[in-house]
C-alpha positions in Angstrom: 2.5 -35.6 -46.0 0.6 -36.6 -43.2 3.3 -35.6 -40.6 3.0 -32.2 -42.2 -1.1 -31.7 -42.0 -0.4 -32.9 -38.2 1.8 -30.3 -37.4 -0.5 -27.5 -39.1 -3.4 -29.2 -37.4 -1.4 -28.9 -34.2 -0.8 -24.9 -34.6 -4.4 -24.5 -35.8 -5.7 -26.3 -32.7 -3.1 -24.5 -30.1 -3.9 -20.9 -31.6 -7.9 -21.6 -31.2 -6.7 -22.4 -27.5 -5.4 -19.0 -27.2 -7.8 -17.3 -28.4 -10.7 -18.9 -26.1 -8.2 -18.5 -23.6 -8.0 -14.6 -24.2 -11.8 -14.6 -24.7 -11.9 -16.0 -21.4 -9.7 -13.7 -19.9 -11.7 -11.0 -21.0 -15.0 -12.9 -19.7 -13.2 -12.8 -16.5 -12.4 -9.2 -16.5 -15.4 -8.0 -17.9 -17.3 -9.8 -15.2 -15.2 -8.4 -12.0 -15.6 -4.9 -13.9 -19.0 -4.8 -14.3 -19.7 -6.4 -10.3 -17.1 -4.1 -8.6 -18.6 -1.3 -10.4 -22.2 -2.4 -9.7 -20.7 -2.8 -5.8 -19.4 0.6 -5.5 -22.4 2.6 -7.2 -24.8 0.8 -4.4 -22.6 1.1 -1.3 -23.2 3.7 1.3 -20.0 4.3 1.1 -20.1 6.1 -2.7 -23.1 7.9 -1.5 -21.1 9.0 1.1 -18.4 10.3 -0.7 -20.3 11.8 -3.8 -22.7 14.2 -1.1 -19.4 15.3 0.3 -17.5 16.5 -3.0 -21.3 17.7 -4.5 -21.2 19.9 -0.4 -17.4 20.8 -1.4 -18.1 22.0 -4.9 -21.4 24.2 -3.6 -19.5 25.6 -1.2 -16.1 26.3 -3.6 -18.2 27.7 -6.3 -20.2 29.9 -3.3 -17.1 31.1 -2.2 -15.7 32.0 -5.7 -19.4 34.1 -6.7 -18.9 35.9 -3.7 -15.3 37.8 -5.1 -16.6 37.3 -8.4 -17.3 41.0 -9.2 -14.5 42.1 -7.6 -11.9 39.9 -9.7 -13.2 40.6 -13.0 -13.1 44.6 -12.1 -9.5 43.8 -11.4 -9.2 41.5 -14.8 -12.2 41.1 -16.9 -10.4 38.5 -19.0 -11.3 34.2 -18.4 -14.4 34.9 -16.1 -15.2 31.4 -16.1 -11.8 30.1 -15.0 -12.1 31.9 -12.0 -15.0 29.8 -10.7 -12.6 27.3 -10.1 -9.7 29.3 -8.9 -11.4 32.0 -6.4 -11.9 31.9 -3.0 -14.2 33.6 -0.5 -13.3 35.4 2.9 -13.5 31.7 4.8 -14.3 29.0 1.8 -11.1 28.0 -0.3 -11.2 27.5 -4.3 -12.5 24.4 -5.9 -9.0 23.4 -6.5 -7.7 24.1 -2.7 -10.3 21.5 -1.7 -9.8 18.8 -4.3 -6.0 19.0 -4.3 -6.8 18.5 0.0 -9.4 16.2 -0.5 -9.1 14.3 -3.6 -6.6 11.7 -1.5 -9.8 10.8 0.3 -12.0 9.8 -2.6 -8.7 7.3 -3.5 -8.2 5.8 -0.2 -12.2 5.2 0.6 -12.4 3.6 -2.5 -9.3 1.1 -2.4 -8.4 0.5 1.2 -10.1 -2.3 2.0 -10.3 -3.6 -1.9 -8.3 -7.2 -1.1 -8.2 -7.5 2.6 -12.1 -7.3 3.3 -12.1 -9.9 0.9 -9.4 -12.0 2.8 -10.3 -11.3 6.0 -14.6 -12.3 5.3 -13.3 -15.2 3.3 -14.6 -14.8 0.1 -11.4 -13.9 -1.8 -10.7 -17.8 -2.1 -14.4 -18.5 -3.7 -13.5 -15.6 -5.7 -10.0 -17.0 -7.0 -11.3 -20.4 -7.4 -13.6 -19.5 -10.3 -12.5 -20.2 -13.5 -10.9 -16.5 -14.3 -7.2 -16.3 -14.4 -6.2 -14.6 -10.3 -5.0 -11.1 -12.1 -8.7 -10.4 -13.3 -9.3 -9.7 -9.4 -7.2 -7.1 -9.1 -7.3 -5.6 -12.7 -11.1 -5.4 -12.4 -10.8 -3.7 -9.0 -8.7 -1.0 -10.1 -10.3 -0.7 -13.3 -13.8 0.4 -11.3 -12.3 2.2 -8.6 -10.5 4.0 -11.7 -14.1 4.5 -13.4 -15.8 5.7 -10.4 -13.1 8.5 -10.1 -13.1 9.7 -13.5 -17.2 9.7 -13.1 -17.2 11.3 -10.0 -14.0 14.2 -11.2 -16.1 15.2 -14.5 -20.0 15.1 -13.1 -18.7 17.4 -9.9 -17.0 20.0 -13.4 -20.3 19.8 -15.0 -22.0 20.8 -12.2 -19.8 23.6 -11.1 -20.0 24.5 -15.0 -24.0 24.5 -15.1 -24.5 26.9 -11.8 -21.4 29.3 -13.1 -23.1 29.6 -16.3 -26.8 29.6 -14.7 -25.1 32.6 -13.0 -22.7 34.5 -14.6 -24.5 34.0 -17.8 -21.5 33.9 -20.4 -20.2 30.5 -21.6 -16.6 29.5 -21.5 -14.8 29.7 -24.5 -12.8 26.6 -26.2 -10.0 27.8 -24.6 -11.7 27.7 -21.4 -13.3 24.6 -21.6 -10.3 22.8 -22.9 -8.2 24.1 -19.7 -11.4 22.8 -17.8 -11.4 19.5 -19.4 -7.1 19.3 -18.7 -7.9 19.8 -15.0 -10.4 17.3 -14.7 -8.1 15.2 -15.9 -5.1 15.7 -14.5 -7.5 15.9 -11.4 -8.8 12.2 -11.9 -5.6 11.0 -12.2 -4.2 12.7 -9.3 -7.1 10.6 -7.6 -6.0 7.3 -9.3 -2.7 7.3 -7.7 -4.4 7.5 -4.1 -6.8 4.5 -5.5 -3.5 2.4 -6.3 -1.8 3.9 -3.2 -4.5 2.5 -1.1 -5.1 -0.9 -2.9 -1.3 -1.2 -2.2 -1.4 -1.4 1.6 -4.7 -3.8 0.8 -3.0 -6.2 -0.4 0.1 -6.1 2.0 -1.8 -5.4 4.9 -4.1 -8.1 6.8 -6.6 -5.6 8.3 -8.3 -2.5 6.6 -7.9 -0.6 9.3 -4.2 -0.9 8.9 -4.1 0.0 5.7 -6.5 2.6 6.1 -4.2 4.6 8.8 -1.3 3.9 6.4 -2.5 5.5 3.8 -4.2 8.6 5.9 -0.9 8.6 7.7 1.2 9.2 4.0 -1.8 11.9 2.5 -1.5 14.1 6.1 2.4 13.8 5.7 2.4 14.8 1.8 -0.4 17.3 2.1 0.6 19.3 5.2 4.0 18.4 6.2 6.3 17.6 3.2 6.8 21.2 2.7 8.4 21.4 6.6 10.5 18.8 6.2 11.6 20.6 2.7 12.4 23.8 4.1 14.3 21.8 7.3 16.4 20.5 4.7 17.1 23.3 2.7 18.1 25.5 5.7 20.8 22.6 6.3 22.2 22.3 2.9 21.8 26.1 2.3 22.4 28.7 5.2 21.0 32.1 4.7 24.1 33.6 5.1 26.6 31.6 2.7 23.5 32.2 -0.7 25.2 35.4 -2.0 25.1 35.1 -5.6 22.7 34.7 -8.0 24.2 31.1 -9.4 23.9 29.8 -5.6 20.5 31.2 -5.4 19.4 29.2 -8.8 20.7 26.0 -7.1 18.7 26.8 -3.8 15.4 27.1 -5.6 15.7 24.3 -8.0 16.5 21.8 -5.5 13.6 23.1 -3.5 11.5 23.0 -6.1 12.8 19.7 -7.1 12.0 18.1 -3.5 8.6 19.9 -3.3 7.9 17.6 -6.8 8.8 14.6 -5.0 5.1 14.8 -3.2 2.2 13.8 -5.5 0.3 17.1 -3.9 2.9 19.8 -5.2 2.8 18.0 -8.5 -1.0 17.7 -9.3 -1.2 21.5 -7.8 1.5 23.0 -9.5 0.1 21.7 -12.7 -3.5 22.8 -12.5 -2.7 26.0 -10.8 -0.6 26.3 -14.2 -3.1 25.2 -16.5 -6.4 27.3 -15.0 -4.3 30.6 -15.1 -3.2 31.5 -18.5 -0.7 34.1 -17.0 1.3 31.5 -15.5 4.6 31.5 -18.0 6.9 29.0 -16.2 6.8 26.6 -13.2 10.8 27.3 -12.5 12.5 30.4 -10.7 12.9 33.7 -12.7 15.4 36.3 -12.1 14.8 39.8 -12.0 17.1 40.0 -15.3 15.1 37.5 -17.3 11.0 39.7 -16.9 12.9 43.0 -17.9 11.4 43.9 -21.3 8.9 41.1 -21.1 5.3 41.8 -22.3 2.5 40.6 -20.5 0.1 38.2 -22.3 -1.8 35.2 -21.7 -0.6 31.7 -22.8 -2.3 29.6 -25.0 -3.7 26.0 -23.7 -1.0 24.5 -25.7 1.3 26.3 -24.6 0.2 25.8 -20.7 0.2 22.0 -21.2 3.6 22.0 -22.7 4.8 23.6 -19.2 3.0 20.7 -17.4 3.2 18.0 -19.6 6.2 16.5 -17.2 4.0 16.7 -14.1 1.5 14.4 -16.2 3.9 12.2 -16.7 5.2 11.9 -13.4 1.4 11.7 -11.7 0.8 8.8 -14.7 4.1 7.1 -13.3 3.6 6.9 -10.1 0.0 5.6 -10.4 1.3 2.6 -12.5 4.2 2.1 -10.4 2.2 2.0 -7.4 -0.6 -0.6 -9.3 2.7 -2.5 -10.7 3.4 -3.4 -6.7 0.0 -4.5 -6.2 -0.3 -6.7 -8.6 3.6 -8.3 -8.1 2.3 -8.9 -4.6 -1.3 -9.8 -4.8 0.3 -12.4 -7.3 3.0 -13.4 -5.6 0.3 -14.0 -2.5 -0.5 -17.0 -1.3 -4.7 -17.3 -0.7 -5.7 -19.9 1.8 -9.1 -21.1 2.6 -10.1 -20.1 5.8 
């Protein structure tokens, strides 16, 4: 009998110990959350940053009023889709610059998250506290990750006020939900860079470091992925031995299928898919296959169902990329300086 009230005394005891432990985890968390977040709203840095994507998104939606009339004489239809999608004479579209410079945000925001700490000593302080080690990194990411989404959706409201202050016809729900998709898919585009960058923080000893290794990886995806693409389909497939139809299939699908391989081509395939409701299919087509189509517009269902594996592959690589951080920012040993 007694043995028997000990042992439930024992269970009642250890999952009360569990539970103040989780509570405390949480503390923990919450804590780091709320301080990195506090951190970056203050810095220069974030000032910084938001004046240049507010300058970017004046300047896109400039560009895109400017050859405003002259698209909708051409198609009348999903006026306020093309405030994102046009671009001026010398301005490029909203979504030329945040596909270019969306990286950017990421890496300013998580290059220096763990080594800045290291290198000023206060990571030590901060790991001595009594909050389990992974609440460090967790709450980093988890602010850098807020900041983003903030940032994505305030510069969409803003482009959305002055397009409706000057067009003067509201999006329909159509519209809006392909605007709210894109912001999305746009803020997690962004979160990959943040884990990308955190990354090299933790494996690097200087910022600096992992601030050129970072820059060095967006330049290479952004501008010259394609090159090295094209370099290797020339080898594989000469111009002169693609005579059929089946061998031209195979040269397009592996091109396309290396072009996905860089985070860029993914996030602007998808949203060039999702803001233009003409868009039917991100593969190749053959002549054969648009005889006797009609032309129509897609539903936003129906776009996201074409793009849905892009999501998925942006979503994978940002929690691949956090999944190394944290294995190594574990696995890390933290001395006192």
């Amino acid at each position: 009998m007694l043995s028997s009230i000990r042992e439930r005394a024992d269970v009642f005891f250890r999952s009360v110990k569990i539970r103040d432990d989780a509570a405390s985890h949480k503390g923990g968390l919450y804590a780091l959350y709320r301080k990195e977040l506090a951190d970056h709203l203050r810095s220069r840095r974030f000032l910084i940053i938001l004046a240049l994507i507010l300058l970017t998104s004046c300047a896109s939606i400039y560009g895109a009023l400017s050859g405003l009339s002259e698209a909708v004489e051409a198609d009348p239809n999903n006026i306020f889709l093309k405030l994102f999608t046009l671009s001026g004479e010398s301005i490029p579209s909203f979504l030329s610059f945040i596909a270019l410079l969306g990286p950017f945000v990421g890496l300013t925001l998580g290059f220096d998250a763990i080594n800045s700490e290291r290198s000023e000593g206060t990571l030590n302080r901060l790991v001595s506290q009594p909050i389990y080690r992974d609440a460090v990194i967790n709450g980093k990411f988890l602010a850098g990750a807020t900041i983003i989404f903030i940032m994505v959706f305030s510069m969409g409201l803003v482009i959305s006020a002055i397009g409706l202050i000057t067009v003067g016809i509201p999006p329909t729900a159509d519209e809006a939900g392909r605007i709210i998709a894109m912001l999305f898919f746009t803020s997690v585009y962004i979160c990959f860079w943040l884990a990308l960058s955190i990354f090299f923080s933790v494996i690097c000893r200087h910022a600096a470091t992992s601030a050129m290794i970072v820059i060095a990886l967006w330049i290479f995806f952004a501008l010259f992925m394609s090159l090295v693409v094209n370099i290797v389909m020339g080898a594989l497939y000469p111009t002169e031995d693609v005579t059929t139809w089946g061998q031209l299939l195979d040269y397009y699908d592996l091109q396309y299928g290396l072009n996905r391989l860089s985070p860029y081509y993914l996030y602007s395939e998808a949203i060039s898919t999702i803001m233009d409701p003409t868009v039917r299919t991100t593969n190749v087509i053959l002549p054969q296959q648009l005889s006797g189509a009609i032309s129509g517009y897609l539903s936003l269902g129906q776009s996201l169902l074409l793009v849905w594996p892009h999501l998925v592959g942006l979503l994978a690589l940002t929690i691949i990329m956090f999944a190394l951080s944290y294995i190594c920012f574990m696995r890390r040993e933290i001395r006192a300086r």
